[in-house]
C-alpha positions in Angstrom: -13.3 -19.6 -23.6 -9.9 -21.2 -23.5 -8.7 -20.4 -27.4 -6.7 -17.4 -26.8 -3.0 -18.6 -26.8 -1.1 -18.4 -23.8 -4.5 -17.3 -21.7 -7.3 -19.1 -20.3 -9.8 -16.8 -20.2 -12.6 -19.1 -18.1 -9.7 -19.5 -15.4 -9.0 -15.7 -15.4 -13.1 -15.1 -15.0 -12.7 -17.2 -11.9 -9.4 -15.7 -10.1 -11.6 -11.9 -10.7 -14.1 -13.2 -8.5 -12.2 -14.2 -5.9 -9.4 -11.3 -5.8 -11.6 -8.6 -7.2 -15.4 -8.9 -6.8 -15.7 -4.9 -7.4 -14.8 -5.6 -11.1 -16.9 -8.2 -12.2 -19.5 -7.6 -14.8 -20.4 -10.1 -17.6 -18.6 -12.5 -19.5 -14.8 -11.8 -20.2 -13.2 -11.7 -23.5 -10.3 -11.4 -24.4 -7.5 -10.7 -27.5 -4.0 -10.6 -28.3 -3.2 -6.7 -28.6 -0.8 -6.7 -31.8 2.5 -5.1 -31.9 3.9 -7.3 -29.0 6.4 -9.7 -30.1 8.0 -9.9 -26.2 5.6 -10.3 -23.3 2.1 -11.2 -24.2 -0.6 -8.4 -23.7 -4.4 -8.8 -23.6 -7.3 -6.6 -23.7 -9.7 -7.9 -21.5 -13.5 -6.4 -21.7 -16.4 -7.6 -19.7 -15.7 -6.4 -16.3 -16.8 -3.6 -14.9 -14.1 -1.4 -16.9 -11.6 -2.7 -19.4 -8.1 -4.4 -18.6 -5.1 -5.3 -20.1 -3.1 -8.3 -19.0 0.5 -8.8 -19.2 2.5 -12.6 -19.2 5.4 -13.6 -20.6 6.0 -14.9 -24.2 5.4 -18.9 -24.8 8.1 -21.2 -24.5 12.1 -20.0 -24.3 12.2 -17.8 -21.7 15.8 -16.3 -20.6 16.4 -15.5 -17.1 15.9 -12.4 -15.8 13.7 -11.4 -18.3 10.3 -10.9 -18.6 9.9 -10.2 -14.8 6.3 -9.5 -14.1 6.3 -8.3 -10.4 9.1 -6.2 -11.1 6.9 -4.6 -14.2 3.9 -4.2 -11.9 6.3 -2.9 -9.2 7.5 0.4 -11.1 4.5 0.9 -12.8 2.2 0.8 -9.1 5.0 3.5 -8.2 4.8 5.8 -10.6 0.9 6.0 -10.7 1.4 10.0 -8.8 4.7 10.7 -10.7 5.0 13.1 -13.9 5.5 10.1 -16.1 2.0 8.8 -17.2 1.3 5.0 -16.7 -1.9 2.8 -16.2 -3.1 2.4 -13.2 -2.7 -1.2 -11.8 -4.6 -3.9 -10.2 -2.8 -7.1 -9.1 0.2 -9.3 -10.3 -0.2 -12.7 -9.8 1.9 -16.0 -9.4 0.2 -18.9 -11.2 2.9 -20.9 -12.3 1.9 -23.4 -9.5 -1.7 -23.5 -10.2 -1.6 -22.8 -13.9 -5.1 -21.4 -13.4 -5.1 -18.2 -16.1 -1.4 -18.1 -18.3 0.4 -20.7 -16.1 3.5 -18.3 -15.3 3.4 -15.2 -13.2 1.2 -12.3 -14.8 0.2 -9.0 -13.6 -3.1 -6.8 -14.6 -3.9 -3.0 -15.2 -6.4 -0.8 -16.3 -7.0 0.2 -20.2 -6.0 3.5 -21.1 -7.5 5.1 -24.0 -5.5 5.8 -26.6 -3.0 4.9 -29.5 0.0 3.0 -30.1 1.4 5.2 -33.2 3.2 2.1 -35.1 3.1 3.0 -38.7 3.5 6.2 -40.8 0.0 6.2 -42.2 -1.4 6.8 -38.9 0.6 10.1 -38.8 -2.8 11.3 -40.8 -4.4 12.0 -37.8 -2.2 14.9 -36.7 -0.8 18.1 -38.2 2.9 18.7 -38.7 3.4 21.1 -35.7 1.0 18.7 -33.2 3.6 15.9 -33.9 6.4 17.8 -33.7 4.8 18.9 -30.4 4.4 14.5 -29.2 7.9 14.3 -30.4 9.3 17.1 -27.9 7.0 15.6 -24.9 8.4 12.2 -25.7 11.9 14.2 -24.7 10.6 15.8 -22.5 8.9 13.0 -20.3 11.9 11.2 -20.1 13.9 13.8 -18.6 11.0 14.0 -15.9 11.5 10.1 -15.4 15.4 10.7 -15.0 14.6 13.7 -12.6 12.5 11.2 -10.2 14.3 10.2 -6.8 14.0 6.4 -6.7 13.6 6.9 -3.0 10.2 9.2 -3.0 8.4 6.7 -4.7 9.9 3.1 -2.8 12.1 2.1 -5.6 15.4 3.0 -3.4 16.3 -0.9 -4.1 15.1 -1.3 -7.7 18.6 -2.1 -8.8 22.1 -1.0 -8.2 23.2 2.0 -10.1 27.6 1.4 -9.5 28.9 -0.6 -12.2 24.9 -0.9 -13.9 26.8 -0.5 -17.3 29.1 -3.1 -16.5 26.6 -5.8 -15.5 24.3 -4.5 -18.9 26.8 -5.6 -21.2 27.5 -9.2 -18.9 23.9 -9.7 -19.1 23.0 -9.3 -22.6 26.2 -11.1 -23.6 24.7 -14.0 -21.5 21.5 -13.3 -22.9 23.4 -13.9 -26.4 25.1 -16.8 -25.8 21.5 -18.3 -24.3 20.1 -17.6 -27.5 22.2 -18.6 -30.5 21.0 -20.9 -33.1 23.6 -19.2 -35.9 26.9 -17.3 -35.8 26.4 -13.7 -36.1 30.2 -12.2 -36.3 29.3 -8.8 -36.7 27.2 -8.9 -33.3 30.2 -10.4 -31.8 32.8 -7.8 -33.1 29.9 -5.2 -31.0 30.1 -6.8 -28.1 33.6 -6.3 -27.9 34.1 -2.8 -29.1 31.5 -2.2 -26.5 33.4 -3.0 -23.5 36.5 -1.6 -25.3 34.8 2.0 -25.5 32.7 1.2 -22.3 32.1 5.5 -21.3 31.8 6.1 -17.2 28.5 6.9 -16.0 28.0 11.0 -15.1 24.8 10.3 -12.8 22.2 7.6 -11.9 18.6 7.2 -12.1 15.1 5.4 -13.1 15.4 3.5 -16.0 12.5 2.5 -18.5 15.3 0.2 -20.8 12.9 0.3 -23.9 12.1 4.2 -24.4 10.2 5.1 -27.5 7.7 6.2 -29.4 5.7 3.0 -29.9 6.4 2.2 -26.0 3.3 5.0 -25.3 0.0 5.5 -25.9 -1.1 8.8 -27.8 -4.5 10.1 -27.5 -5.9 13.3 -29.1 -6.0 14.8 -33.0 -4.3 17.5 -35.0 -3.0 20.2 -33.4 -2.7 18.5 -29.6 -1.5 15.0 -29.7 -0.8 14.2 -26.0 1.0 10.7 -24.3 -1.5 9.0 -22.4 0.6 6.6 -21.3 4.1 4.9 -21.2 3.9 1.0 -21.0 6.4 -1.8 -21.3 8.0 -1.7 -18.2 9.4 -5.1 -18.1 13.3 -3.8 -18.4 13.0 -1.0 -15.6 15.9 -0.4 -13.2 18.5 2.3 -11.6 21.2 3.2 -13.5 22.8 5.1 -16.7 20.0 6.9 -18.1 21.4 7.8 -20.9 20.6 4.2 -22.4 17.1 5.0 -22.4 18.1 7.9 -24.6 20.1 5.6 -27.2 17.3 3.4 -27.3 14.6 6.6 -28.3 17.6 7.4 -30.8 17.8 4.0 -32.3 13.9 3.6 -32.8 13.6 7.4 -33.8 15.6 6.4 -37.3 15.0 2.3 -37.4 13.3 2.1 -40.4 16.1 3.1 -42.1 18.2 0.1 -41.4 17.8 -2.2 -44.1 14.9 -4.7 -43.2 13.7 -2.1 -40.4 10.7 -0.9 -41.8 9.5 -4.8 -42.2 10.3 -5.5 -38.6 10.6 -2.3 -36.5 6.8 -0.8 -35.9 7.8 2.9 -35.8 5.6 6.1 -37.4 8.5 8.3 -37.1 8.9 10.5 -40.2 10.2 13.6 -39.9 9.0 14.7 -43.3 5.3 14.5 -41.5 6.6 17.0 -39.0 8.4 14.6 -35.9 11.5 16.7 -35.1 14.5 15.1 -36.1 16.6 13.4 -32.9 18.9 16.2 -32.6 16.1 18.4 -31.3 14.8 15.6 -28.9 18.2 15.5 -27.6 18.0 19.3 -27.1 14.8 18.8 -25.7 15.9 16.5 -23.1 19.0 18.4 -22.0 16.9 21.5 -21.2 14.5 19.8 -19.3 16.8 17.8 -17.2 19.3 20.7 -17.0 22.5 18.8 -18.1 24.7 19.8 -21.4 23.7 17.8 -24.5 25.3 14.5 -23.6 27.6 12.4 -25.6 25.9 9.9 -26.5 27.8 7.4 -29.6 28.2 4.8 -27.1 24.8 4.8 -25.9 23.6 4.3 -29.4 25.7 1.5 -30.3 24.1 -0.5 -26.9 21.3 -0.2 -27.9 21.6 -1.4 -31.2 23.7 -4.3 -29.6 20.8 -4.9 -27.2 18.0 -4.5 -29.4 19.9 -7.2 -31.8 20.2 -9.4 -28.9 16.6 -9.4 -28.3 15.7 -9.8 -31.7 18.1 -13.2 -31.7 16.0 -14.8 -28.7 13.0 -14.1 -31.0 14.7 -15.5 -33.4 15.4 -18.6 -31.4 11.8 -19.1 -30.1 10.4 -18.4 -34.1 12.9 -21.2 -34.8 11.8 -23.8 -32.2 8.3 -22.8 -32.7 7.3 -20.9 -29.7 6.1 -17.5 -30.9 2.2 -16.6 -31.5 1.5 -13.5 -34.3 3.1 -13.4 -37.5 5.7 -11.4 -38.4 8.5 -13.5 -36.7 9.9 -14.7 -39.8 11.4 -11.5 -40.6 13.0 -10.5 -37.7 16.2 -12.9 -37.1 17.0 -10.4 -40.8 17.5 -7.4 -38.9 20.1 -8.6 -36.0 23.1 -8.4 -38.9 22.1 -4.5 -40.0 21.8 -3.2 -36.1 25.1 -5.4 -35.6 26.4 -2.5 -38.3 24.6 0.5 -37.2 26.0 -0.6 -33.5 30.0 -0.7 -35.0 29.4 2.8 -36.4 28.5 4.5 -33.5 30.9 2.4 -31.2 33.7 3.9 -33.7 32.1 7.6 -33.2 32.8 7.2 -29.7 35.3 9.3 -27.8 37.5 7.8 -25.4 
């Protein structure tokens, strides 16, 4: 019971009866969900109903990252909101007693439904019922942006003045925590970045990782629906048009060379997805805003996602990463690098 990496499953048995009697049922197993290649996630059966469990990856861990109460925080208050999440059960401290991961880790219900990863699974659906996911994709965002922190106790989830500011600081420390190679190009970003650094028009909730592959899709054919929206872990207040140059970036990955190796994404608008000028649309209408400019916003997040993919990098290196897969992605961080300097050079100042 204890040969799922990064999880004792005999110690997590235990701490459910203690903490939560009502969902004991019979033995516990547990697997690594695939797709992952940040936080850890586990499907849990054997209890009363199934659960998922969330901890952070093995080994290098960068600070302020991978921050489980915080995940569990905005996902416990958006359970009545219009964005769909799972509904959650208990984060936990264990770094102390190193009883179930050994690091803080939090715990939620399973959801039924899909992670759309790959193009062939785009067989499932018609043309129009996945141009129809694509639109509520756009349009479930806007309903995130629209939420008043305050109505659902997040008044204090982060501070919105200067968020794109501190963003940029971060991942630039986040960077510099992380490198095992030079990567000039990334570098060269990171600079036109703050050069071409847009002010914010408004403030908001913040998912930090919007897209397709972020939500769970249940349904056939003609009426795909999102079931749920998961990965929570970089939520905060601020710009919220990063989340949508993070949905742009994903929406067309796979065409960066090396992307369609790394990047998990199903998005292919020749099977009917709209293409991301109509998302765009789609989110403008719903929130009630002009179609934003949004060049800058793009090149972040192909600076951040790079980033990222450099700490993977750096744990795949030192041998602190549990899938496969990881061998490939450090070959991706010099193509976003490029994709980033384009649309920082689109960018109106």
């Amino acid at each position: 019971m204890t040969d799922t990496p990064g999880l004792d499953v005999a110690g997590l048995a235990q701490w459910l009866a203690e903490s939560h009697p009502e969902l004991v049922g019979g033995p516990l197993t547990a697997h690594l969900i695939t797709g992952g290649r940040s936080n850890l996630t586990y499907r849990i059966d054997g209890a009363r109903r199934p659960l998922v469990l969330r901890r952070p990856p093995l080994g290098h861990v960068l600070s302020s990252a991978h921050d489980m109460a915080r995940e569990h925080r905005v996902i416990t208050a958006l359970r009545n909101a219009a964005v769909p999440v799972p509904p959650t059960v208990d984060v936990v401290d264990d770094t102390a007693t190193a009883r179930v991961t050994g690091t803080p880790f939090f715990v939620m219900e399973f959801v039924e439904g899909r992670v759309l990863a790959d193009p062939v699974q785009n067989a499932d659906f018609t043309s129009a019922g996945l141009g129809s996911l694509g639109r509520e994709l756009a349009g479930i965002l806007a309903e995130l942006h629209a939420i008043d922190p305050a109505s659902v106790g997040l008044e204090g989830f982060g501070r919105a003045d200067g968020y794109l500011e501190r963003q940029l600081a971060t991942w630039r420390r986040q960077l510099d925590a992380s490198r095992s190679r030079a990567v000039p190009a990334l570098d060269e970003l990171q600079e036109g970045l703050g050069e071409r650094m847009p002010r914010s028009a408004r403030a908001s909730l913040v998912h930090g990782d919007y897209r397709l592959d972020n939500a769970l899709v249940a349904g056939f054919g003609d009426t795909p629906r999102i079931a749920a929206i998961l990965d929570w872990e970089m939520a905060t207040l601020g710009d919220p048009l990063v989340d949508l140059g993070m949905l742009g970036l994903y929406w067309s990955i796979t065409d960066l060379p090396g992307g369609r190796g790394v990047a998990p994404s199903a998005v292919d608008p020749a099977a009917g997805y709209p293409d991301f000028d109509e998302l765009v649309d789609t989110y403008a209408e719903r929130a009630g805003i002009a179609v934003p400019e949004h060049s800058w916003y793009r090149a972040f997040a192909a600076y951040k996602l790079a980033v990222i993919l450099e700490g993977i990098h750096y744990r795949y290196r030192s041998g602190e990463t549990v899938g496969d897969g990881f061998d490939l992605i450090g070959g991706l961080v010099e193509p976003l690098a490029v994709e980033g300097l384009s649309h920082a050079a689109a960018t109106r100042i």
